[in-house]
N, CA, C and O of each residue as an XYZ file, in Angstrom:
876
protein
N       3.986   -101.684    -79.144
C       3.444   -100.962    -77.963
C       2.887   -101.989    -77.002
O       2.373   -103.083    -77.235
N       3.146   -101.285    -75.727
C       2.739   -102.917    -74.939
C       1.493   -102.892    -74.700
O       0.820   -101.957    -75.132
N       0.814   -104.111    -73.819
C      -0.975   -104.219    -74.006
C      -1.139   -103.744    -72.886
O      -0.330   -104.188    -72.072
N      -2.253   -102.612    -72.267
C      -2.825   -102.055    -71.865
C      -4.073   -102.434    -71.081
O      -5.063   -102.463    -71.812
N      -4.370   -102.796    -69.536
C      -5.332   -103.039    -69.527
C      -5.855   -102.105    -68.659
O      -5.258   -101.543    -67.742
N      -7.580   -101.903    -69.168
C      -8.157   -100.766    -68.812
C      -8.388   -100.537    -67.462
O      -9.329    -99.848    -67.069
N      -7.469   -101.152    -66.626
C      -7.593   -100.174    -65.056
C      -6.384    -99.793    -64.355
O      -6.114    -99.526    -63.184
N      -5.641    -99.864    -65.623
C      -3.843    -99.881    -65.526
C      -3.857    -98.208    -65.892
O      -3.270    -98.311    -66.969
N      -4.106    -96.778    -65.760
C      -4.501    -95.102    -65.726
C      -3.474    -94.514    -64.928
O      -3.173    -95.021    -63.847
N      -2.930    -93.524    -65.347
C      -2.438    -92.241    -64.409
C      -1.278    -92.784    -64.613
O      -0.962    -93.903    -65.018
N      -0.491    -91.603    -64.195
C       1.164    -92.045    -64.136
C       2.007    -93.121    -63.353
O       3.181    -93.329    -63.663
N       1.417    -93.762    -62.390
C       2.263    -94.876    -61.967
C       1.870    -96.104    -62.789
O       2.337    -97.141    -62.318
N       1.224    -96.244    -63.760
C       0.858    -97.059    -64.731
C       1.961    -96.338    -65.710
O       3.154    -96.632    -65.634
N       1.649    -95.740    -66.279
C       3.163    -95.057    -66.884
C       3.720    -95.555    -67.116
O       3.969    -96.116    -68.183
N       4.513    -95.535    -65.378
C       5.818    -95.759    -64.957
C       6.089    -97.309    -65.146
O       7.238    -97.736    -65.252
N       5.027    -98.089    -65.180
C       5.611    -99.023    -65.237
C       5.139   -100.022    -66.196
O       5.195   -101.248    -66.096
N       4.495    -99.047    -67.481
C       4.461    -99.585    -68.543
C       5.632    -99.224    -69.616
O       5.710    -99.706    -70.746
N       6.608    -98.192    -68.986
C       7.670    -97.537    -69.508
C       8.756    -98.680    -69.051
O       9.511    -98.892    -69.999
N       9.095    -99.516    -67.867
C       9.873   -100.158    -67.435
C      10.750    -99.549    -66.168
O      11.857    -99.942    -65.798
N       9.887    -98.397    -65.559
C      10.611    -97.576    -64.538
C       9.621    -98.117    -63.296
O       8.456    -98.497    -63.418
N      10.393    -98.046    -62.103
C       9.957    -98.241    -60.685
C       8.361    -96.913    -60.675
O       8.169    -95.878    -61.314
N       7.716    -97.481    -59.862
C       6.621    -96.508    -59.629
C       7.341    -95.435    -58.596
O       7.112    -94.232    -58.726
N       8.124    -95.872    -57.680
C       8.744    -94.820    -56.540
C       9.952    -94.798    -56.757
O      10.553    -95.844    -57.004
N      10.652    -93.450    -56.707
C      12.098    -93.271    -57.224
C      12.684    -93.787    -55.978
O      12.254    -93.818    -54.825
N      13.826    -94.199    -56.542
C      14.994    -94.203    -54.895
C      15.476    -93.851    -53.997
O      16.630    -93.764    -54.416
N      15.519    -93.508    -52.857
C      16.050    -92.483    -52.179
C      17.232    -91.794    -52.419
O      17.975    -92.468    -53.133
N      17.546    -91.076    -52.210
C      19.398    -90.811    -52.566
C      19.797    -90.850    -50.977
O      19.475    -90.326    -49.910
N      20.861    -91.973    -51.605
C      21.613    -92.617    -50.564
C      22.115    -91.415    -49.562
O      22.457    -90.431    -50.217
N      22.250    -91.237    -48.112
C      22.257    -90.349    -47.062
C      23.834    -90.496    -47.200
O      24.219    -91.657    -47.333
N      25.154    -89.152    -47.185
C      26.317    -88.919    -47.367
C      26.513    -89.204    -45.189
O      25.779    -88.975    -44.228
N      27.580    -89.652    -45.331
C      28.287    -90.134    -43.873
C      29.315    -88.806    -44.122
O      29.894    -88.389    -45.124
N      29.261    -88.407    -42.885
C      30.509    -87.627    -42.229
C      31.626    -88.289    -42.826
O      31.647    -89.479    -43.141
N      32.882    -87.173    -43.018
C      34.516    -87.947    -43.760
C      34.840    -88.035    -42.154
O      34.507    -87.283    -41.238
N      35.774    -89.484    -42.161
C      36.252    -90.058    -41.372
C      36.890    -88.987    -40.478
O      36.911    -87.901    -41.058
N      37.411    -88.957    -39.255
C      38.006    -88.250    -38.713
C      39.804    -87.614    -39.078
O      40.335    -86.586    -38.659
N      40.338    -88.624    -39.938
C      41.686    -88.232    -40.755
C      41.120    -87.192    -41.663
O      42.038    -86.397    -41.863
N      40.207    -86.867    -42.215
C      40.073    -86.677    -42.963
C      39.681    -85.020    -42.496
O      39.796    -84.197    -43.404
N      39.321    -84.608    -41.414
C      38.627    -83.185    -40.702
C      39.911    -82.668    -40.676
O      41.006    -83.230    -40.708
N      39.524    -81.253    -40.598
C      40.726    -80.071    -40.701
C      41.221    -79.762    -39.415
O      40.342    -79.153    -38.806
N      42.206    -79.907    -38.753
C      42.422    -79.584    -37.869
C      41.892    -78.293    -37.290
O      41.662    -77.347    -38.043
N      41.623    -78.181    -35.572
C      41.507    -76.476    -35.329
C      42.552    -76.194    -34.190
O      42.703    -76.735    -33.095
N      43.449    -74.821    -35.016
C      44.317    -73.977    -34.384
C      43.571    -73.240    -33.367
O      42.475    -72.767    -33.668
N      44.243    -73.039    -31.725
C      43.840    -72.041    -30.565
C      44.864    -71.520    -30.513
O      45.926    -72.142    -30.477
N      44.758    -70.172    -30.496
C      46.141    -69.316    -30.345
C      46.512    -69.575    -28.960
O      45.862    -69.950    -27.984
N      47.566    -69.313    -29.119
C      48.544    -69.164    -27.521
C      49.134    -68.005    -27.356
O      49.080    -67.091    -28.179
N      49.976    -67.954    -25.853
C      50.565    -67.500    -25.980
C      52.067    -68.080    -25.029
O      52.077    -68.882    -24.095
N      53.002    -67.499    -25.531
C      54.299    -67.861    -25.274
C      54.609    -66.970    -23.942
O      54.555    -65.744    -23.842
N      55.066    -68.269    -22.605
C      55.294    -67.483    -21.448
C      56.686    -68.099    -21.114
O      56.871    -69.316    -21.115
N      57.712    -67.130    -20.809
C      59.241    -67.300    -20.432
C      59.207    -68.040    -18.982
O      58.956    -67.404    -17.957
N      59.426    -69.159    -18.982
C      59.321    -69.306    -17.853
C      60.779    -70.020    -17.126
O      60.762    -70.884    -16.249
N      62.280    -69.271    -17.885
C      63.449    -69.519    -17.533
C      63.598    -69.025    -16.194
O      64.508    -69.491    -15.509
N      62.699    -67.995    -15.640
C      63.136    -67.340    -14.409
C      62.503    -67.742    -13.284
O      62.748    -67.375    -12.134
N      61.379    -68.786    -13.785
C      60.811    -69.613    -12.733
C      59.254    -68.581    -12.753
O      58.825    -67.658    -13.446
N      58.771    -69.378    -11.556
C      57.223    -68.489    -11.288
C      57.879    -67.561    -10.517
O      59.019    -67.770    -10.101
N      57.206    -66.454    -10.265
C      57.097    -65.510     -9.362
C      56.798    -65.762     -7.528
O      55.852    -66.316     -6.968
N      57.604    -65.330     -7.155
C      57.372    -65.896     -5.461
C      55.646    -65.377     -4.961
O      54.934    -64.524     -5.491
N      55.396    -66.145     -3.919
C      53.797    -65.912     -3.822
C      54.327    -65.405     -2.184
O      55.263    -65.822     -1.501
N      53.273    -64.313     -1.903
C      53.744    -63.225     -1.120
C      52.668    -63.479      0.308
O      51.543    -63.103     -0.021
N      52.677    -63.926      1.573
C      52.123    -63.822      1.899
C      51.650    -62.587      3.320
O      52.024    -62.953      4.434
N      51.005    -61.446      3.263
C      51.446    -60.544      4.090
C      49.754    -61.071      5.193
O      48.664    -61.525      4.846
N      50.354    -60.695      6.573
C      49.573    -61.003      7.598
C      49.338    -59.685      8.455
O      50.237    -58.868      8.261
N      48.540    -59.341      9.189
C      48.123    -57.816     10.200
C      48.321    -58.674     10.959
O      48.146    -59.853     10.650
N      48.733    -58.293     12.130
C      49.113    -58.375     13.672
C      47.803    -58.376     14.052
O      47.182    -57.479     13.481
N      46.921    -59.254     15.043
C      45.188    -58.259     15.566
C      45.364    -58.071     16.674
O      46.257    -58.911     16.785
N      45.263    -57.609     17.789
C      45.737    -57.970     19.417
C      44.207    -58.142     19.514
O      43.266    -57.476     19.084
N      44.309    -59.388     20.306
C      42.877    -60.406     20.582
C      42.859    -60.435     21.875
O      42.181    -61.219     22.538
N      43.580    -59.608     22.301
C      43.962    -59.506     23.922
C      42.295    -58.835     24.850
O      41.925    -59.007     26.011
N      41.757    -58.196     23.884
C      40.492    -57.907     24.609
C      39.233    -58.217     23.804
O      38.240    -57.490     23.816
N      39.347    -59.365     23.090
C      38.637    -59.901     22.198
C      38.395    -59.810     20.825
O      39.202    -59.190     20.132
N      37.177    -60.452     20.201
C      37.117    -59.350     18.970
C      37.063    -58.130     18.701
O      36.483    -57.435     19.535
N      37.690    -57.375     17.345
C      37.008    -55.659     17.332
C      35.821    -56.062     17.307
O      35.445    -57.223     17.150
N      35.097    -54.993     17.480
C      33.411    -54.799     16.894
C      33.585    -53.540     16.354
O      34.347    -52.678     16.791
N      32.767    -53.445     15.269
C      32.415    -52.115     14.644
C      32.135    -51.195     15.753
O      31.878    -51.654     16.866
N      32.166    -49.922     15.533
C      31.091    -48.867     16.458
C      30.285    -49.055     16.388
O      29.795    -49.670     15.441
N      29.579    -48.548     17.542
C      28.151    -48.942     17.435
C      27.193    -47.285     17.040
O      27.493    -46.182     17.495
N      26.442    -47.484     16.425
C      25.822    -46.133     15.853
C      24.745    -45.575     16.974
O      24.032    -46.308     17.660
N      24.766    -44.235     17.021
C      24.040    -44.163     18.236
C      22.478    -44.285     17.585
O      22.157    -44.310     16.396
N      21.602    -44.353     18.822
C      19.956    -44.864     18.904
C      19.322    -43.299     18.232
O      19.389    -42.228     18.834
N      18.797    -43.472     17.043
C      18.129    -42.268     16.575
C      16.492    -42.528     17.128
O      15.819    -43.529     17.374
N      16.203    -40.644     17.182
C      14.786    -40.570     18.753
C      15.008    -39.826     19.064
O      16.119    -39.506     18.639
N      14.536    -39.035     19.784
C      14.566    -38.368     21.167
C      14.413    -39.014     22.354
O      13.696    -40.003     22.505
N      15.257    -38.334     23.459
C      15.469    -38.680     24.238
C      15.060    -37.793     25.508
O      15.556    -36.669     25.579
N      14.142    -38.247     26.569
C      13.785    -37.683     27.363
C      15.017    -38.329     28.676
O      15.544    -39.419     28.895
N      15.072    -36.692     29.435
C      15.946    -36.843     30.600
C      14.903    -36.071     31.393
O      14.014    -35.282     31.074
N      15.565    -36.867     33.177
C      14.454    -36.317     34.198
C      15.668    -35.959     35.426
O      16.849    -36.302     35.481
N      14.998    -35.290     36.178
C      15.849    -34.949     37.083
C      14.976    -35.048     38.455
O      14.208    -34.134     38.756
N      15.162    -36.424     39.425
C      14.155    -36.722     39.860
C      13.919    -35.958     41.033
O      14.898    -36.060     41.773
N      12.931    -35.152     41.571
C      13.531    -34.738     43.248
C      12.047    -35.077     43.969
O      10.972    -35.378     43.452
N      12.396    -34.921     45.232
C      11.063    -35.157     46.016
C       9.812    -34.346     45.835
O       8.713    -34.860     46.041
N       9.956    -32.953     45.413
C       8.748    -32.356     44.891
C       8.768    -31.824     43.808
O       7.805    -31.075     43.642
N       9.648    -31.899     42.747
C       9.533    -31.547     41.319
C      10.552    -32.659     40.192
O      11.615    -33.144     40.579
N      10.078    -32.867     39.041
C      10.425    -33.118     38.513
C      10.812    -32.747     37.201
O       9.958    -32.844     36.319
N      12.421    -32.170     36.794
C      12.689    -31.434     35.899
C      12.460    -32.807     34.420
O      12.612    -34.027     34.370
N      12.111    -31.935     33.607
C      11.938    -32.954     31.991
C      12.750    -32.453     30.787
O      11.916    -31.762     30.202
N      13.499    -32.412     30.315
C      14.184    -32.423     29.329
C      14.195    -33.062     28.245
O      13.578    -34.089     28.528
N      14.556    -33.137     26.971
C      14.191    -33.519     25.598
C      14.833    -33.066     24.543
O      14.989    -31.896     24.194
N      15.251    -34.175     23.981
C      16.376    -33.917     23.050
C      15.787    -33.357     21.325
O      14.634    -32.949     21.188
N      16.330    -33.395     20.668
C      15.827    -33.240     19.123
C      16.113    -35.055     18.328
O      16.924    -35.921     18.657
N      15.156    -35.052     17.322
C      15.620    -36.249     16.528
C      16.435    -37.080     16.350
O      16.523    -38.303     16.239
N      17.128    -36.070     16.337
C      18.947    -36.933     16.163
C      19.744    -37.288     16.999
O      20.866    -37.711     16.720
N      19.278    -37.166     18.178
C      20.172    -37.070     19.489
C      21.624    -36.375     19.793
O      22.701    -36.885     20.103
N      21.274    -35.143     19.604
C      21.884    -34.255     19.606
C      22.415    -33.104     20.787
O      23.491    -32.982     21.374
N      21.097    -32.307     20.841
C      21.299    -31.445     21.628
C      19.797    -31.763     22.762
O      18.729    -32.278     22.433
N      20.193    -31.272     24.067
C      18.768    -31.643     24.949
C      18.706    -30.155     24.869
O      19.640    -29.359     24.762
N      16.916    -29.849     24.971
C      16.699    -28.635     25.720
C      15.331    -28.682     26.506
O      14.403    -29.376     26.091
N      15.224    -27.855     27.759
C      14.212    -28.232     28.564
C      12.633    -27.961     27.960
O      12.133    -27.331     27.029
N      12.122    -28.917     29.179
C      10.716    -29.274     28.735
C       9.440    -28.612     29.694
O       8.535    -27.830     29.405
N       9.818    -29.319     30.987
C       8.699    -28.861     31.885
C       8.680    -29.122     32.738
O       8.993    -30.313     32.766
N       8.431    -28.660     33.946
C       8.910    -29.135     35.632
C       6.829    -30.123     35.545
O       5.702    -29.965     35.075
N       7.543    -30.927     36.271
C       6.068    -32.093     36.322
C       6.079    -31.871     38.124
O       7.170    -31.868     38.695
N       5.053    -31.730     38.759
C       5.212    -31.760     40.393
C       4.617    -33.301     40.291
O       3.912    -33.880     39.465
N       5.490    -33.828     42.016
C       5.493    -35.028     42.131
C       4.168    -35.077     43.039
O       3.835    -34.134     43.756
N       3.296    -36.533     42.911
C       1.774    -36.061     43.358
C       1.807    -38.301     44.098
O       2.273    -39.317     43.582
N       1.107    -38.067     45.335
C       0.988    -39.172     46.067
C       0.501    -40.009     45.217
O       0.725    -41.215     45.311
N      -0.313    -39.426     44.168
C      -1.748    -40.405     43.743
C      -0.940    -40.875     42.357
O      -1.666    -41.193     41.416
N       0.458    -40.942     42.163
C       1.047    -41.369     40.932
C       0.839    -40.539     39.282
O       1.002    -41.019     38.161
N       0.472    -39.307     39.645
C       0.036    -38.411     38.811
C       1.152    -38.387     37.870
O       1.200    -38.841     36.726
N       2.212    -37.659     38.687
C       3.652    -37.607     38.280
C       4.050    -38.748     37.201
O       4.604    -38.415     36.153
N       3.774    -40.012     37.466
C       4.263    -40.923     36.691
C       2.899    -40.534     35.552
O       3.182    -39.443     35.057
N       2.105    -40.834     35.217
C       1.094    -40.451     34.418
C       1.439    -39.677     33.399
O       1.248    -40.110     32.263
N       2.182    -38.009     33.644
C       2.335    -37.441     33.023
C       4.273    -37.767     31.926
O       4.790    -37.526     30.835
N       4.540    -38.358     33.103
C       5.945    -38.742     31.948
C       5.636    -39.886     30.947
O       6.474    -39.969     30.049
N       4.838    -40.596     30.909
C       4.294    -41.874     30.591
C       3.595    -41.123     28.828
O       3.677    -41.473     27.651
N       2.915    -39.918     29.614
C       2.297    -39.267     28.227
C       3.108    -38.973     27.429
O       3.157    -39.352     26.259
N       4.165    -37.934     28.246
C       5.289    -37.230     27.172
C       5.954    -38.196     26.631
O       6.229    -37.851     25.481
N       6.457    -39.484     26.914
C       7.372    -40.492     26.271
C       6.286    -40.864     25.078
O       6.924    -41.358     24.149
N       5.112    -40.813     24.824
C       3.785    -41.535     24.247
C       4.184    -39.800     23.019
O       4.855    -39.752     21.987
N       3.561    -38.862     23.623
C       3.477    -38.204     22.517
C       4.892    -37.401     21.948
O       4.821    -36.787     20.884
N       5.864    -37.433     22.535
C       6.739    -37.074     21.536
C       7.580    -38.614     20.868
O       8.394    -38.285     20.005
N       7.545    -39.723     21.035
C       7.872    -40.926     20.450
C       9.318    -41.288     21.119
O      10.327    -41.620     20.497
N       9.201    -41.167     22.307
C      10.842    -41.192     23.165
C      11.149    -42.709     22.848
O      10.495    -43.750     22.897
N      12.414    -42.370     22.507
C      13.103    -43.968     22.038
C      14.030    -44.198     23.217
O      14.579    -45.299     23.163
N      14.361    -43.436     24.297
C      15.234    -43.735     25.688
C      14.781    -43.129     26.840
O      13.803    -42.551     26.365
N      14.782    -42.794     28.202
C      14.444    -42.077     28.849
C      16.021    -42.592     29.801
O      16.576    -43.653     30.085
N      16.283    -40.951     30.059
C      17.530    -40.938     31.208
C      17.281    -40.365     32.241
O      16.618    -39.329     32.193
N      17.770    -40.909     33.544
C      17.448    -40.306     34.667
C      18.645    -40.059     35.226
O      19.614    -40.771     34.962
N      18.722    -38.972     36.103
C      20.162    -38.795     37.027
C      20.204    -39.410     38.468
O      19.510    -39.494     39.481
N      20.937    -39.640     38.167
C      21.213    -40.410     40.109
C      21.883    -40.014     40.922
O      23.006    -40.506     40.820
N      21.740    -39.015     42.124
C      22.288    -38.027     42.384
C      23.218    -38.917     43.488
O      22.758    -39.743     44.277
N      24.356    -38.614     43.372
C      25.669    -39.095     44.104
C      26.257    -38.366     45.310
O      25.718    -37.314     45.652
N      27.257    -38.802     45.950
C      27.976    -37.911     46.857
C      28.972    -37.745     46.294
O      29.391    -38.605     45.519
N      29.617    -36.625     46.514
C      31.161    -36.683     45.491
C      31.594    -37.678     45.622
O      31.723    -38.242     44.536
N      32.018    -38.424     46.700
C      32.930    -39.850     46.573
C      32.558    -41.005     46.074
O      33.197    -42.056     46.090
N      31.022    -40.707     45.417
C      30.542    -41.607     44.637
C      29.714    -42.407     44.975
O      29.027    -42.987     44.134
N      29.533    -42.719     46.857
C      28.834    -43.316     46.962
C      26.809    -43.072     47.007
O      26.459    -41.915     47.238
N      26.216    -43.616     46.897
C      24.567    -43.144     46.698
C      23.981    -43.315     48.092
O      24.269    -44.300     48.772
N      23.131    -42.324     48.536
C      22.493    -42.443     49.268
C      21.136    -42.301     49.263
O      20.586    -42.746     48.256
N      20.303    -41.716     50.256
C      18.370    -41.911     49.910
C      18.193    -41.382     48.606
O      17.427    -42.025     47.888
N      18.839    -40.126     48.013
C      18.381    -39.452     46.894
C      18.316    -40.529     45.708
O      17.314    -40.559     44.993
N      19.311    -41.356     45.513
C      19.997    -41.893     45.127
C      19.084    -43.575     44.898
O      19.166    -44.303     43.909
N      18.385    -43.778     45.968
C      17.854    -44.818     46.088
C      16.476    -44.905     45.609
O      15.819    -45.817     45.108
N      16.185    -43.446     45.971
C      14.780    -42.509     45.361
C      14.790    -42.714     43.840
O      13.817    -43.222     43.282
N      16.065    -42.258     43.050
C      15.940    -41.919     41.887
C      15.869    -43.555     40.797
O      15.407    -43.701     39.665
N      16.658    -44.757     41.905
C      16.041    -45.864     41.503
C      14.817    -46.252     41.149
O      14.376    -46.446     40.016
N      13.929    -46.426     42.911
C      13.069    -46.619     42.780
C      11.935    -45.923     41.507
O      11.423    -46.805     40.819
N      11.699    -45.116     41.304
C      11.307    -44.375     40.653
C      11.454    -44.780     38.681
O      10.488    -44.953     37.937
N      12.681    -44.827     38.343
C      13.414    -45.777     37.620
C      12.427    -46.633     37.207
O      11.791    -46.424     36.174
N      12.196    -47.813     38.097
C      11.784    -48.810     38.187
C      10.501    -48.705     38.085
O       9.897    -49.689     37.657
N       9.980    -47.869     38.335
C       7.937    -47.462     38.237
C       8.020    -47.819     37.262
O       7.700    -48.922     36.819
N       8.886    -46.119     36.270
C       8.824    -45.972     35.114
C       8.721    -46.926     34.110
O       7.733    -47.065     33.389
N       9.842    -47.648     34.057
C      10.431    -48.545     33.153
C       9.057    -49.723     33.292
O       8.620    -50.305     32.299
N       8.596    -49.894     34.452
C       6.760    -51.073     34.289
C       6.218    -50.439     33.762
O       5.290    -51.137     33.353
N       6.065    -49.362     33.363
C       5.033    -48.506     32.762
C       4.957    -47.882     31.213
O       3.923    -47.606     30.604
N       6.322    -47.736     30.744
C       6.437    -47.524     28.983
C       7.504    -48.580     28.241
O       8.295    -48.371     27.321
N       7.148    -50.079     29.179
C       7.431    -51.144     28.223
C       8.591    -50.987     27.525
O       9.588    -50.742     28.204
N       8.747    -51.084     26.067
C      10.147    -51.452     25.339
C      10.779    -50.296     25.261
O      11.796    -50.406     24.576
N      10.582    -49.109     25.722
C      11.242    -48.335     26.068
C      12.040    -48.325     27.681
O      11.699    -48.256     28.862
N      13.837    -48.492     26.530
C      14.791    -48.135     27.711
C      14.799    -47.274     28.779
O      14.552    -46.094     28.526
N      15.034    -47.602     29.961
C      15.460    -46.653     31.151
C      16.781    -47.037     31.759
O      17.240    -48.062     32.263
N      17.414    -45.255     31.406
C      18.946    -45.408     31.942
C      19.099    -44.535     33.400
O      18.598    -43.434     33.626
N      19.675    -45.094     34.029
C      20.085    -44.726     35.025
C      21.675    -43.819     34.866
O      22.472    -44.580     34.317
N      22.312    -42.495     35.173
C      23.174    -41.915     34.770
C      23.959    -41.176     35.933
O      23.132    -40.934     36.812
N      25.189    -40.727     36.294
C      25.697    -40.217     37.408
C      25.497    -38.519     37.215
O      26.241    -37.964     36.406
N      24.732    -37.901     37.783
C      24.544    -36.337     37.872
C      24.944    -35.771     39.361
O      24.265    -34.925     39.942
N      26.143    -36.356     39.899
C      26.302    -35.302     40.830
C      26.874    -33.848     39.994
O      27.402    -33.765     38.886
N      26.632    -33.059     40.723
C      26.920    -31.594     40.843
C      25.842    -31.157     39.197
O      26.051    -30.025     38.760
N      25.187    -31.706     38.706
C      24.331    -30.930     37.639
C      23.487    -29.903     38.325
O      23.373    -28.800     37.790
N      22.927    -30.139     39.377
C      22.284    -28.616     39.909
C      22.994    -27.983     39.688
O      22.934    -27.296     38.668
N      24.133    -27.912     40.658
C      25.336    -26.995     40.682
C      25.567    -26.029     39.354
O      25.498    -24.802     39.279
N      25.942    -27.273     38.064
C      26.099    -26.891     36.870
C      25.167    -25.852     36.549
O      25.333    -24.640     36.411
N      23.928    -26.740     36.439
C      22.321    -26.026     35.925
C      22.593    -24.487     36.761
O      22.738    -23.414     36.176
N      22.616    -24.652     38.030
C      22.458    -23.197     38.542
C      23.651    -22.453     38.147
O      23.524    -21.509     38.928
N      24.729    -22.197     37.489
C      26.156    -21.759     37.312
C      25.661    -21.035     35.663
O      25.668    -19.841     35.361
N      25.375    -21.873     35.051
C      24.792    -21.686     33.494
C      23.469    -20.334     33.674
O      23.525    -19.256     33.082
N      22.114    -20.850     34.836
C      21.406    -19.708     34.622
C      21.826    -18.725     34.849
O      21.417    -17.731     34.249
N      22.921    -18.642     35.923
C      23.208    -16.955     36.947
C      23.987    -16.345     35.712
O      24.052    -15.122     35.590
N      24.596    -17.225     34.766
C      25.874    -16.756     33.926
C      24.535    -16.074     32.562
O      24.666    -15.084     31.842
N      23.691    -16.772     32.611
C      22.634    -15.996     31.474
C      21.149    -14.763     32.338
O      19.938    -14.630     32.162
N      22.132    -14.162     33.197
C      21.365    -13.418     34.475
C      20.363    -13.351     35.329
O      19.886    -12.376     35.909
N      20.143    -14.233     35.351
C      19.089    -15.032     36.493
C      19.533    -15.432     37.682
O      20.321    -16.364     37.843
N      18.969    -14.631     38.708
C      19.291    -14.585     39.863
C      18.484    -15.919     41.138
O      17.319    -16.182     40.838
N      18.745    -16.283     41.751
C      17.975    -17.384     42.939
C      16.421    -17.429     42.926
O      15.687    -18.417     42.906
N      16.165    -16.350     42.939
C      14.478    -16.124     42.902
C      14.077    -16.502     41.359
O      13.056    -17.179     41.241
N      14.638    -16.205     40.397
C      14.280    -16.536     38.834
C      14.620    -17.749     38.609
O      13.759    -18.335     37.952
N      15.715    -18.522     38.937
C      15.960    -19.752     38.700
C      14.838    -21.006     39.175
O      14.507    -22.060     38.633
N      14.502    -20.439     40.260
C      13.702    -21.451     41.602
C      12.222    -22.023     40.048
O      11.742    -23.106     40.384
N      11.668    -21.574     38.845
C      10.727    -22.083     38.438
C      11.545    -23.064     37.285
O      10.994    -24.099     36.912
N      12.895    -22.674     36.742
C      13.491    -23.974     35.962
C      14.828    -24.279     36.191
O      15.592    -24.599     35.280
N      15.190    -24.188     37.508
C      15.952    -24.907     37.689
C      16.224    -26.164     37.812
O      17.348    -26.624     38.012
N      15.189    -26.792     37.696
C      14.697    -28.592     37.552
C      14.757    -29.192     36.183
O      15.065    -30.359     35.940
N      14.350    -28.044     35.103
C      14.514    -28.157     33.898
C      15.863    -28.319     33.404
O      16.311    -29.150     32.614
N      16.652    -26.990     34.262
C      17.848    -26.840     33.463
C      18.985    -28.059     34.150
O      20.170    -28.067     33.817
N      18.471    -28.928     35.021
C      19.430    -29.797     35.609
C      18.932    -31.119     35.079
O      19.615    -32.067     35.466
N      17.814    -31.461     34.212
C      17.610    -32.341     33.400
C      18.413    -32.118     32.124
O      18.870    -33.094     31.530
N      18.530    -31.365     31.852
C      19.373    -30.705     30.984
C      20.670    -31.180     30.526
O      21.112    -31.583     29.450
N      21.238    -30.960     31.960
C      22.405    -31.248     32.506
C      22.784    -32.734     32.006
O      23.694    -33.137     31.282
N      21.970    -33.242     32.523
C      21.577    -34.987     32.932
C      21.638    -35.514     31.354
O      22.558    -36.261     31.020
N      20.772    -35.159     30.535
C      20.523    -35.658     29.102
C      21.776    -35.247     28.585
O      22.641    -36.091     28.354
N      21.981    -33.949     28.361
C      23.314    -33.311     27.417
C      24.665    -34.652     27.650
O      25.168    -35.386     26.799
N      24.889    -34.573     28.892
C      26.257    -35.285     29.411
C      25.528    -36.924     28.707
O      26.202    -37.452     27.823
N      24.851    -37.285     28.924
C      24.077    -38.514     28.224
C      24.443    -38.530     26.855
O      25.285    -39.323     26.434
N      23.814    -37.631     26.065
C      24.378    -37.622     24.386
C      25.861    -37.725     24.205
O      26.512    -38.544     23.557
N      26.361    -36.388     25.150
C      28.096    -36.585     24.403
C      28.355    -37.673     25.014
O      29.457    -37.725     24.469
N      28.350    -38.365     25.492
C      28.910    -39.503     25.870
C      28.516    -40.808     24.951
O      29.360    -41.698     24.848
N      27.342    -40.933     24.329
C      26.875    -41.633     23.551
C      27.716    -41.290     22.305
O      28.365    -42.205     21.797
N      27.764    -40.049     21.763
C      28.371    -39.930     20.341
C      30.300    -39.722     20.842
O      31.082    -39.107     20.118
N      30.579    -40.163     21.737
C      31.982    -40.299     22.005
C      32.357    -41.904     22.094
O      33.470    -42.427     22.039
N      30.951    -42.562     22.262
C      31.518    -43.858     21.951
C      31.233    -44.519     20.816
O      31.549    -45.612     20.346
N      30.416    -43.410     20.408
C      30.270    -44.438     18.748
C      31.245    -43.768     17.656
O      31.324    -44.244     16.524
């Protein structure tokens, strides 16, 4: 038995009073098999005939006529109401459309006043019903050309439009809408004397209506 000395205790004394290493060996780390040695990997295919050649590549073209530029989409009409006026030297007919710009129906004869009253009160109605356009008629001669009425319904125009800011003012051709306006009341029996309190109304009327269809005929 071999000799023992007393601070030689515990198992790594043991170990190496037995003739064994105090720390075992590592086991040697295995290397990847060489690359001859890996299994190949199959990707399926597939089998394409290609005795008849590729397929011709097709190219089809639209004609555009650029002759008046680009298309543009339609344009969608301006949703709002829309106030129409029918301007005259002592009354002013008011008209007013629905939401959608649809149909006009009258509003209220406004009398025209030195002290700019008149403008005051259209200024309100564009304020409290939320008018997103205001149209005015510009009264013509049949042959088209404008005269004082005509120059009137500018000026006037032009107040307006300094006065309710980002709200549009259109200027529009209303010859013969009296005419119209008065043809429509007599036909719903209203005679000269009955007409005389909205006939200003019903020729704003006139003025706005022809305004819409024309708007939803171009969009």
């Amino acid at each position: 038995m071999p000799e023992q000395h007393p601070d030689e205790t515990g198992p790594m004394e043991e170990r190496r009073v037995q003739g064994r290493p105090a720390v075992p060996p590592s086991r040697p780390r295995q290397s990847p098999p060489p690359p001859a040695a890996r299994q190949p990997v199959h990707h399926r295919t597939e089998q394409i005939d290609l005795r008849a050649g590729f397929p011709p590549v097709r190219n089809e073209t639209t004609e555009i006529d650029m002759s008046q530029g680009l298309p543009l989409p339609p344009r969608r009409p301006r949703q709002g109401r829309r106030l129409g006026l029918d301007v005259g030297t002592v009354r002013i007919g008011v008209a007013l459309s629905d939401p959608t710009g649809m149909l006009a129906s009258p509003l209220e004869t406004v009398e025209r006043r030195r002290d700019g009253g008149d403008l005051d009160r259209i200024v309100a109605l564009v304020e409290e019903h939320e008018v997103t356009e205001v149209i005015v008629g510009e009264p013509r001669h049949l042959s088209g050309a404008s005269g004082a009425s005509a120059r009137e319904a500018r000026a006037y125009s032009r107040s307006l439009a300094g006065r309710i800011g980002t709200v549009p003012v259109h200027l529009v051709d209303e010859r013969l809408s009296t005419v119209t306006a008065a043809s429509s009341l007599r036909a719903n029996g209203l005679d000269s004397r009955a007409q005389r309190p909205v006939i200003d109304q019903a020729a704003a009327v006139v003025i706005l209506q022809t305004y819409l269809d024309a708007q939803r005929g171009r969009s």
